[in-house]
TORTIFI-497935 format. One record per atom (N, C-alpha, C): residue in three letters; x, y, z. Coordinates in steps of 0.2 Angstrom, whole numbers, plus 2048, in hexadecimal, padded with zeros to 3 digits. Example, Ala and Ser with C-alpha at 12.3 -4.5 7.8 and 13.67 -1.06 7.14 Angstrom:
ALA8427E4827;ALA83E7EA827;ALA8427F0827;SER8407F5823;SER8447FB824;SER840800827;
This chain:
UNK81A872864;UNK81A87485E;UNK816871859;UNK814875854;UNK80D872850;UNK81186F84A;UNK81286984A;UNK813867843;UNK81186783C;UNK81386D837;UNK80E86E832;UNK80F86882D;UNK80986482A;UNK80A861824;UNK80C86481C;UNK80F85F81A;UNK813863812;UNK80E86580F;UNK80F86B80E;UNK80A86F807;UNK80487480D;UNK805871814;UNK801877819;UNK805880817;UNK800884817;UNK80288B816;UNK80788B81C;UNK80D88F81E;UNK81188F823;UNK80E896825;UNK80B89B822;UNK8098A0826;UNK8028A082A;UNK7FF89A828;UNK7F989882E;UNK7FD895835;UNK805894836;UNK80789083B;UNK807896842;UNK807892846;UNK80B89684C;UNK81189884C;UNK81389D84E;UNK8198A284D;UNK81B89F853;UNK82389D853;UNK82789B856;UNK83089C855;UNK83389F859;UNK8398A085A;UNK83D89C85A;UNK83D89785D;UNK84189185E;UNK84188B859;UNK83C88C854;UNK83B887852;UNK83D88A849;UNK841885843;UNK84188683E;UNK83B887839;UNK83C88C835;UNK83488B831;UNK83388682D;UNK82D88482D;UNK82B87D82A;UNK82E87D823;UNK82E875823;UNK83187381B;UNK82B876815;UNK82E87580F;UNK82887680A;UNK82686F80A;UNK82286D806;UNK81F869803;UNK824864800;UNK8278677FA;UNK82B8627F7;UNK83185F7FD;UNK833861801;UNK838860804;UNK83585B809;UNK83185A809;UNK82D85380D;UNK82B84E807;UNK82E84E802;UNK82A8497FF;UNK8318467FE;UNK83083E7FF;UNK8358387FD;UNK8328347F9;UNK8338337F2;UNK82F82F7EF;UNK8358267F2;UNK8388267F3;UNK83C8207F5;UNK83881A7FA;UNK836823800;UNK83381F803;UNK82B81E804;UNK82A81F800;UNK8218207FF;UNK81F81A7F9;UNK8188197F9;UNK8158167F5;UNK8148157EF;UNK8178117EC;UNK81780F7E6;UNK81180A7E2;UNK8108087E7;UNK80C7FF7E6;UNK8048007E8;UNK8058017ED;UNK7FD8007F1;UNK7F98057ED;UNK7F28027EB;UNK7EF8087E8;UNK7ED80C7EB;UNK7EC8137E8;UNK7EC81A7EB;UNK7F281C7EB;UNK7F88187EB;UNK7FF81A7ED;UNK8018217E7;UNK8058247E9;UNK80882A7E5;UNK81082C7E7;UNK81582D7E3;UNK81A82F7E6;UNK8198377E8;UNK8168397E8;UNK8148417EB;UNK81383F7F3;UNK81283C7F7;UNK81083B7FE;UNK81583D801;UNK81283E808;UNK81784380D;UNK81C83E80F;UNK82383F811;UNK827837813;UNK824836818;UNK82683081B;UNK82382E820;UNK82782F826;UNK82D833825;UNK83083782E;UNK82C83C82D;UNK82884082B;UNK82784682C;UNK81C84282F;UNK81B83D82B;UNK81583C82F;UNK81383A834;UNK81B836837;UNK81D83183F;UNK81E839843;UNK82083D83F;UNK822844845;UNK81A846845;UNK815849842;UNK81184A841;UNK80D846845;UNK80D840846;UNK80883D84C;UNK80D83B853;UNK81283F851;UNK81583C85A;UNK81783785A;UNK819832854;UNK81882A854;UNK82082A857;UNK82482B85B;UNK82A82885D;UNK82D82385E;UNK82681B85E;UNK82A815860;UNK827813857;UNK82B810854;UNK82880C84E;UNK829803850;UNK8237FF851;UNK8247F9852;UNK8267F684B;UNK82B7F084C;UNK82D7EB848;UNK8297E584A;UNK8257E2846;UNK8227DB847;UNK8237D7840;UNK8217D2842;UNK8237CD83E;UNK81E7CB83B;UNK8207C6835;UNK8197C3830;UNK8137C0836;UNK80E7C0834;UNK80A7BD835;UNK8077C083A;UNK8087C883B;UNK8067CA840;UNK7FF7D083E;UNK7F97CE842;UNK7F27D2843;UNK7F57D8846;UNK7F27DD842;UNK7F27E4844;UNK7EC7E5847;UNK7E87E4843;UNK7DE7E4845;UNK7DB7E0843;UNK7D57DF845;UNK7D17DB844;UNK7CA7DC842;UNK7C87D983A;UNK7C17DA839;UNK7BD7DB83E;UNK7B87E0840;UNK7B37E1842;UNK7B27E584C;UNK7BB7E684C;UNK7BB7E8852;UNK7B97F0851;UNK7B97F5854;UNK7B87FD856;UNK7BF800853;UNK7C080584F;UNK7C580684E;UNK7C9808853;UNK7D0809855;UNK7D480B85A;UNK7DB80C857;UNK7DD80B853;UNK7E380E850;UNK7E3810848;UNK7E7813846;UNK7E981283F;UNK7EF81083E;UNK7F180C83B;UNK7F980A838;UNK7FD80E832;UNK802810836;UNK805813830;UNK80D80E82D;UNK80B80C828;UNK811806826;UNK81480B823;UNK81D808827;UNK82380D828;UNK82780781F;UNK825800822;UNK8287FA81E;UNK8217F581D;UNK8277F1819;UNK8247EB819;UNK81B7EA813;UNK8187E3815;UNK8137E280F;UNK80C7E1816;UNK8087E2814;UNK8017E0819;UNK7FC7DF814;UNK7F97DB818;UNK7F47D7813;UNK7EC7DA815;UNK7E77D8812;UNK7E07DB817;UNK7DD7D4814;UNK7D87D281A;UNK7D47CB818;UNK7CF7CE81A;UNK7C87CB818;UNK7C17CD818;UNK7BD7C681A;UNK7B97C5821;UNK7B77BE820;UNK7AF7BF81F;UNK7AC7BB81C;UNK7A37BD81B;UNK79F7B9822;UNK79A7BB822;UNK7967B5824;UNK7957AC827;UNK7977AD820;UNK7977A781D;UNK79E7A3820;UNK7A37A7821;UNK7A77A3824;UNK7B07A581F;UNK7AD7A5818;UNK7B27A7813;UNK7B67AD813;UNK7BA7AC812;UNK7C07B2815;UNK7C57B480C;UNK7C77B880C;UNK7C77BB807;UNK7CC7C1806;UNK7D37BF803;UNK7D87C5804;UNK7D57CA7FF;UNK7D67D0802;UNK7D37D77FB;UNK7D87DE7FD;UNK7DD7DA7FD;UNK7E57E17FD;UNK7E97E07FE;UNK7F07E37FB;UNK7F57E27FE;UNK7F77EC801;UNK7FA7ED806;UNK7FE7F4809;UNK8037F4809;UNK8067F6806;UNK80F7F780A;UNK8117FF80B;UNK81880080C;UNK81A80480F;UNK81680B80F;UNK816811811;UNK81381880F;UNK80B81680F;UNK807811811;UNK7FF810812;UNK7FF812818;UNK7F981581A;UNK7F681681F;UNK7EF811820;UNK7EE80E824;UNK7EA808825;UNK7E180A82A;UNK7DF80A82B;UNK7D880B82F;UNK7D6814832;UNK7D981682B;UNK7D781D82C;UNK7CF81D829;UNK7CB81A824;UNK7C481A823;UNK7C281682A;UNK7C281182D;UNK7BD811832;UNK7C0816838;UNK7C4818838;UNK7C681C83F;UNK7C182583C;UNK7C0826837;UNK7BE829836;UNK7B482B837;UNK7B2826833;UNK7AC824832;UNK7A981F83A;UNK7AF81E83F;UNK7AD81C845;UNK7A9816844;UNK7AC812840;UNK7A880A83F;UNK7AD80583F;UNK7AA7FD840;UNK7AF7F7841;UNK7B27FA83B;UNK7BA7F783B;UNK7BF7F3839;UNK7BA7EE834;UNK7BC7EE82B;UNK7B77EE826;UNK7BD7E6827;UNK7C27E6825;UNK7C67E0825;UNK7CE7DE82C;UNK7D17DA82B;UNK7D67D882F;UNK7DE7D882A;UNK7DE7DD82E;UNK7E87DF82B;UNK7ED7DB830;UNK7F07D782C;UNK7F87D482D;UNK7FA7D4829;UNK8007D282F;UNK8077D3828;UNK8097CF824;UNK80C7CE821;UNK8107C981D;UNK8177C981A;UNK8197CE81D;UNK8207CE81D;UNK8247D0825;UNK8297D2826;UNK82B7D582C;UNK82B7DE829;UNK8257E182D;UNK8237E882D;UNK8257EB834;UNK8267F2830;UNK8277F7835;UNK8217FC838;UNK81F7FA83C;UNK81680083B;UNK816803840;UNK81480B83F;UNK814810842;UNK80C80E844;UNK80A80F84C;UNK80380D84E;UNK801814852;UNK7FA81684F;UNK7F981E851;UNK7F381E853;UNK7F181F85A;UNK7E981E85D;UNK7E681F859;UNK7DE81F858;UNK7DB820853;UNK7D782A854;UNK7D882B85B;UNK7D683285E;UNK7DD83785C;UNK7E283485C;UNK7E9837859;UNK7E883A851;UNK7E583584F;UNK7E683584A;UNK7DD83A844;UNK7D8837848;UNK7D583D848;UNK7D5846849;UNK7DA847850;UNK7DB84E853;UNK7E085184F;UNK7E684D848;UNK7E9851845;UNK7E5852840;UNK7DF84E83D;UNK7DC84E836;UNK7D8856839;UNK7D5859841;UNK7D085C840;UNK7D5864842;UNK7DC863845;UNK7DF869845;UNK7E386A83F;UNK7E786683B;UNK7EB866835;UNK7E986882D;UNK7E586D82B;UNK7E286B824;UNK7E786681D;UNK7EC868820;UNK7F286581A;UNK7EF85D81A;UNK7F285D821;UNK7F1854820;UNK7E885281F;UNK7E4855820;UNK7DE852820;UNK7DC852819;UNK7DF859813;UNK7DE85980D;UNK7E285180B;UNK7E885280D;UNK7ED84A80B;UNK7E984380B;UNK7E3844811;UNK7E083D812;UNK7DB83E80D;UNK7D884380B;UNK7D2843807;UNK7D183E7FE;UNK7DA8437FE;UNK7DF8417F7;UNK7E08397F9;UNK7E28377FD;UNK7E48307FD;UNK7DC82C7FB;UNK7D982F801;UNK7D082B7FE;UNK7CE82A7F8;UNK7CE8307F6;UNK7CB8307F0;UNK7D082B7EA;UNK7D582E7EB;UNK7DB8297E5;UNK7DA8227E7;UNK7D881C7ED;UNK7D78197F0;UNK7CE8167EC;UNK7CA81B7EC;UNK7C381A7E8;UNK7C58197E0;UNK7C781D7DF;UNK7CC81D7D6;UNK7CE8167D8;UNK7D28157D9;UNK7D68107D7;UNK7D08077D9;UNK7CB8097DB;UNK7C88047DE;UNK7C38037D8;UNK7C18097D6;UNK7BD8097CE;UNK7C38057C9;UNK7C58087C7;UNK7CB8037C1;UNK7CD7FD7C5;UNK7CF7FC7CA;UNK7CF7F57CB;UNK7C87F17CA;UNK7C37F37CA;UNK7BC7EF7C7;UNK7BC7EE7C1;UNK7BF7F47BE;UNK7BF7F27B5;UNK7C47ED7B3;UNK7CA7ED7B7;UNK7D07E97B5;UNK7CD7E07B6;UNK7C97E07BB;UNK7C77DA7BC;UNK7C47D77B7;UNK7BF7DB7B1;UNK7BB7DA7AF;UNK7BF7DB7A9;UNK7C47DF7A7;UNK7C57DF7A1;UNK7CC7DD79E;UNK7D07DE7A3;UNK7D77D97A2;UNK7D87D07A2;UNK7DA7CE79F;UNK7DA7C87A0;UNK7DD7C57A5;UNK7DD7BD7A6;UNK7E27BC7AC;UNK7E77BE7AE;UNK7EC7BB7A7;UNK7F27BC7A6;UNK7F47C37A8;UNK7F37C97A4;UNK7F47CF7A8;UNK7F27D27AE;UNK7EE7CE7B1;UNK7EC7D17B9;UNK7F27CD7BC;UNK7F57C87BB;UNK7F97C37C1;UNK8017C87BC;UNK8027CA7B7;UNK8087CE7B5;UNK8077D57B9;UNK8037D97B9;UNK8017DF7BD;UNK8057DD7C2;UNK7FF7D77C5;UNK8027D67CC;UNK8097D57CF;UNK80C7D27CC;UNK8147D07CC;UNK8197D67CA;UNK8177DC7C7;UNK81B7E07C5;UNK8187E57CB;UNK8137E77CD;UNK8137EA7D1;UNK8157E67D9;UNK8167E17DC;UNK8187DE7E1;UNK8217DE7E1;UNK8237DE7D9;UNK8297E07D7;UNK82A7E87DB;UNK8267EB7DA;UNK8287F37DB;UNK8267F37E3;UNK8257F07E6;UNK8237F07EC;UNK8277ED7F2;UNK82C7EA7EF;UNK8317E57F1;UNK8387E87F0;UNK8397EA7EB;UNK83F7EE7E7;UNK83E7F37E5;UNK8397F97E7;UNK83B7FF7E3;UNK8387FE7DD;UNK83A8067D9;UNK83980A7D2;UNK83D8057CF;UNK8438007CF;UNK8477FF7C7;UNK8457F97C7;UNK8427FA7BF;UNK8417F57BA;UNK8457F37B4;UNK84B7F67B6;UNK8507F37B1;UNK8557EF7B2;UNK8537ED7B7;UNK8577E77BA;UNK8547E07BB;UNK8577DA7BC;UNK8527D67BE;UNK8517D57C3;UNK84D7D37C5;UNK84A7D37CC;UNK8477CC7D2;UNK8487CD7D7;UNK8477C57DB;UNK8447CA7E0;UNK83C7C57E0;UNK8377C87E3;UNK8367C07E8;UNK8337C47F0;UNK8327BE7F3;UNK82A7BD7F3;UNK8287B57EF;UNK8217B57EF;UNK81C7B47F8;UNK81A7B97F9;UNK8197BA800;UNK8117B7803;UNK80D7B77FC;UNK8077B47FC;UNK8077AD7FC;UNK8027A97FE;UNK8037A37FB;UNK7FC7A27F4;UNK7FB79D7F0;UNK7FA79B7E8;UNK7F179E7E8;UNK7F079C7EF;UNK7E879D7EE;UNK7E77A57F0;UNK7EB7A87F3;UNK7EA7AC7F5;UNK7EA7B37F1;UNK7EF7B47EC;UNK7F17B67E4;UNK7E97B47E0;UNK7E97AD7E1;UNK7E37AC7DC;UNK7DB7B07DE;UNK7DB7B27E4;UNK7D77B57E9;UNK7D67BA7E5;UNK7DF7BD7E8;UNK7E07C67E5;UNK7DB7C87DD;UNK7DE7C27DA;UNK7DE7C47D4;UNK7D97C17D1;UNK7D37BE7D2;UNK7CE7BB7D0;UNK7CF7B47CC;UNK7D27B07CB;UNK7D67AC7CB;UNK7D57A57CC;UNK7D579F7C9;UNK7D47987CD;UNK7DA7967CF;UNK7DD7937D2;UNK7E378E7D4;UNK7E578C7CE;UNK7E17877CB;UNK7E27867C5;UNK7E57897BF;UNK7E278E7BC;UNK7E17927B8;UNK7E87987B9;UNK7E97997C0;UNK7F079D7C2;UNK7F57987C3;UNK7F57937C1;UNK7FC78F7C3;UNK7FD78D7BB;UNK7F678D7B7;UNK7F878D7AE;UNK7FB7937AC;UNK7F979A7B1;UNK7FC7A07AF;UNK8047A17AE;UNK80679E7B7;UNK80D79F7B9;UNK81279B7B6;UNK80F7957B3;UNK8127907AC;UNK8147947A8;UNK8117987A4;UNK81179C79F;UNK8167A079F;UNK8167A47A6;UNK81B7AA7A6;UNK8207A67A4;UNK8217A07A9;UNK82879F7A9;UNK82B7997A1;UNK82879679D;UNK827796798;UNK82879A793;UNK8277A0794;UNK82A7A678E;UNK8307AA794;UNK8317A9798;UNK8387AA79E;UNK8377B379F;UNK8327B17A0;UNK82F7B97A3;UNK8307B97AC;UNK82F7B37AE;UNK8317B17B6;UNK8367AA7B6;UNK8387AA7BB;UNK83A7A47BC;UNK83A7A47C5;UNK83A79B7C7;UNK83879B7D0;UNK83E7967D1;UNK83F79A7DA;UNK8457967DB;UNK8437977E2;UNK8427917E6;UNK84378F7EE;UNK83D7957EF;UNK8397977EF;UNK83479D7F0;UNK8347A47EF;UNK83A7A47E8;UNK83B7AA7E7;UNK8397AB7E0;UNK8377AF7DE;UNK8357B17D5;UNK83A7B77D3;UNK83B7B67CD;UNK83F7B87CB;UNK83D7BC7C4;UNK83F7C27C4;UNK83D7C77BC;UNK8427C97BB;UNK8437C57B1;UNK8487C67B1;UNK8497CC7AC;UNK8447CC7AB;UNK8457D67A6;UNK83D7D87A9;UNK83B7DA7B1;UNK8367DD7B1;UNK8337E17AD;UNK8347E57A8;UNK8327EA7A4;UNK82E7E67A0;UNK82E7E079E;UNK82C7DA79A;UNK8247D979D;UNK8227D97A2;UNK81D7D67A4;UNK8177DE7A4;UNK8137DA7A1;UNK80D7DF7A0;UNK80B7E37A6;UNK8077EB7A6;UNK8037EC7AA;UNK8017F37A6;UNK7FD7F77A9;UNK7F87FA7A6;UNK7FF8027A4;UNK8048047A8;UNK8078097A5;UNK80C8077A0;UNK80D80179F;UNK8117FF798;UNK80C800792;UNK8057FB795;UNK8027FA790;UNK7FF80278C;UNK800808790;UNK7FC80E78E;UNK80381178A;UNK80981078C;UNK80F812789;UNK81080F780;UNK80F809781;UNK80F80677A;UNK808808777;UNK803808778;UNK7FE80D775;UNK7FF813772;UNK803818776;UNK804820777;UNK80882176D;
């Protein structure tokens, strides 16, 4: 049976007796379990049972932190579909210098542009938390893109919002201060950790370590440990045994509060 993706026409399917007629579109969408955090994320995306059925994915592996998915500069061979959990992406140059430039969690899809374009793997994805990852050949996962239009239109939309979103993060770099890029950061690592509610306080586990944040976010060591004084100085965070702690999240700057107090 041909698994149609949300929002494919049900009248281009094969007609079958046996089988119920496909869901609509809204009825596949779980904003609970989808992307909130990772850029390009949107809570419109298909859930993620309807995309593990979609690729036949029946085994979901659990691994552990510190665990390599792939590796800069291999051949593409999977794509990763994250069920849980956080994954990180590093980049090493020539030179030797290695360089974090992402985080992923749950409802990302992982090495669909090189499986696509049939070039190495640009960086090296691991976890850093304990994740659940749906792992889908990379021929699997090109054969639903070239029979399925739903879902190939879905990839195109993630691409593109994935490009968007990489333009504004060049301006952010350039035009936010420190202070609100490391507040951004914590209030979306907030929502990535715990959901949509922000009206609660919130205990997030710092999952990076100082220089690696400082990496993310353009940052010296120094200059980010004067930052996180600060927060906790006006009691916007507070740190306890490796945990950070927000205690009126909605307090901490980022670009849709800042555009709402504008409005």
């Amino acid at each position: 049976m041909v698994v149609p993706f949300p929002g494919q026409d049900p009248a281009l399917q094969p007609v079958s007796t046996s089988s119920p007629p496909p869901t609509s579109f809204n009825e596949n969408l779980r904003p609970v379990e989808n992307n909130h955090y990772t850029d390009g994320g949107d809570p419109g995306l298909p859930c993620l049972g309807h995309l593990k059925k979609l690729f036949s994915c029946k085994t979901v592996r659990v691994v552990p932190p510190e665990h390599q998915i792939y590796s800069q500069g291999e051949s593409p061979h999977i794509v990763c579909l994250i069920c849980s959990g956080l994954v990180k992406l590093t980049r090493t140059e020539s030179d030797g210098k290695r360089a974090i430039v992402g985080l992923r969690q749950a409802g990302y899809m992982m090495g669909a542009v090189p499986s696509i374009v049939n070039l190495p793997y640009t960086t090296t994805a691991e976890t850093i938390t304990r994740s659940k990852l749906c792992l889908v050949p990379a021929e699997t996962f090109l054969k639903v893109m070239d029979t399925n239009a739903g879902f190939s239109r879905w990839i195109l939309t993630m691409l593109s919002r994935r490009l968007r979103s990489s333009t504004l993060s060049i301006s952010e770099q350039s035009c936010f201060s420190g202070r609100q890029r490391l507040e951004k950061f914590l209030w979306k690592l907030a929502q990535a950790q715990n959901g949509g509610d922000q009206n609660r306080p919130i205990k997030i586990q710092m999952v990076l370590k100082n220089w690696e944040v400082g990496q993310l976010l353009s940052l010296t060591p120094q200059h980010l440990c004067r930052l996180v004084k600060q927060l906790e100085n006006e009691s916007l965070i507070m740190r306890k045994n490796g945990w950070v702690i927000l205690p009126d999240p909605k307090k901490l700057w980022h670009p849709e509060r800042a555009a709402h107090e504008m409005s």
